[in-house]
C-alpha positions in Angstrom: 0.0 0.0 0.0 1.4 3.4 -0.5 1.3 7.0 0.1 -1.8 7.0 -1.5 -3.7 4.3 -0.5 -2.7 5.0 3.6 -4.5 8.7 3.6 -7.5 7.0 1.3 -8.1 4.5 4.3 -7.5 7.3 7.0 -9.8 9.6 5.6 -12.9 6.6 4.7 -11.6 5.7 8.6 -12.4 9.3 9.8 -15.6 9.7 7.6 -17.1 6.5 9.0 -16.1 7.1 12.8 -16.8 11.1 13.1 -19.6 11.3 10.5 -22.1 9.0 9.4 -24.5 8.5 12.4 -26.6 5.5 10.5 -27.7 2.7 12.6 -27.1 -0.7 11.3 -27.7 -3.1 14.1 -25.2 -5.7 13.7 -22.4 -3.3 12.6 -21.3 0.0 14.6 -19.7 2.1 11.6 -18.1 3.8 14.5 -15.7 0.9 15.0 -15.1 0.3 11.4 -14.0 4.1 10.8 -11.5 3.4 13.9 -10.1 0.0 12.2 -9.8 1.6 8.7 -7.7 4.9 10.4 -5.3 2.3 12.1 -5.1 0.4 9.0 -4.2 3.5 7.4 -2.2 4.6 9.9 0.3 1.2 9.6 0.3 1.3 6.2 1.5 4.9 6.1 4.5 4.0 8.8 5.0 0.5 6.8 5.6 2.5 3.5 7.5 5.7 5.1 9.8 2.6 6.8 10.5 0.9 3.3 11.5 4.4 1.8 13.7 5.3 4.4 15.4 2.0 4.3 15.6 1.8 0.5 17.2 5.3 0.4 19.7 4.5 2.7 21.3 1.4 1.1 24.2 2.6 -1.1 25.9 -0.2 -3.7 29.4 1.0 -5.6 29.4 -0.4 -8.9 32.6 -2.4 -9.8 34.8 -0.8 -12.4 35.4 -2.2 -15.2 37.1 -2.1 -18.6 34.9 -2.5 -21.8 36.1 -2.9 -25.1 34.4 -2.0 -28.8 34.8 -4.7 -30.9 33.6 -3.3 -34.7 31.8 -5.7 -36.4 32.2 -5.9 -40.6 28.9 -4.9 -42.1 29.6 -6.3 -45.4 30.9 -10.0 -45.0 33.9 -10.3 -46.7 34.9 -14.0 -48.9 38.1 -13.4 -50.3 39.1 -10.1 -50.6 35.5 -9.5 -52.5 32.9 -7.3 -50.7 29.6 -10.2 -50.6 26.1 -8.4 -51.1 23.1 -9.9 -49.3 19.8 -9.5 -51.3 16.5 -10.0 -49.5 12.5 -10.0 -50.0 9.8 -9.9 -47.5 7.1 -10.5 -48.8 4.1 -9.5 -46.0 1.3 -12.3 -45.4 -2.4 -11.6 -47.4 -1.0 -9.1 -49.8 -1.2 -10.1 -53.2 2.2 -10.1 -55.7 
C-alpha cells in the first residue's frame, strides 16, 4: 500500500467514525471508521519505513574495462565485398 492508499483508508476511517450516524444493528460504523484509520495509519509508517530504508542502502558499482569490438557490415569471402539481397514479402498481400 502506499502513500496513496494509507491517507484514502485514514480519511474513509475518519468519515465513517466522526460522520455517518446511520444505525445498522449488527455493525457500529463507529468501530469500522476506527479500524480503517489504524489500518491506514500502519500502512502509512510500513511505507514511510520501506522508503527510508531503501534510500539509505548505497551499492558502488565495480569498475570495469569495456572494449568496442567493430563488427564488418559487409561479410567479406576473399578479398570481394559479398552483397546480401532480400524480400519480404508481407502475409495476405497479393504479388
Amino acid at each position: 500500500m502506499g502513500i496513496g492508499g494509507s491517507i484514502f483508508l485514514i480519511a474513509l476511517g475518519a468519515i465513517f467514525a466522526f460522520a455517518v450516524e446511520a444505525d445498522l444493528g449488527w455493525l457500529d460504523l463507529a468501530v469500522v471508521g476506527w479500524v480503517l484509520m489504524l489500518a491506514g495509519v500502519a500502512g502509512l509508517l510500513a511505507t514511510l519505513y520501506f522508503w527510508s530504508s531503501r534510500r539509505r542502502t548505497v551499492v558502488a558499482a565495480p569498475v570495469r574495462e569495456e572494449r568496442v569490438v567493430a563488427d564488418r557490415v559487409v561479410p567479406v569471402q576473399d578479398n570481394q565485398v559479398m552483397q546480401e539481397y532480400r524480400e519480404v514479402r508481407r502475409p495476405g498481400r497479393p504479388v
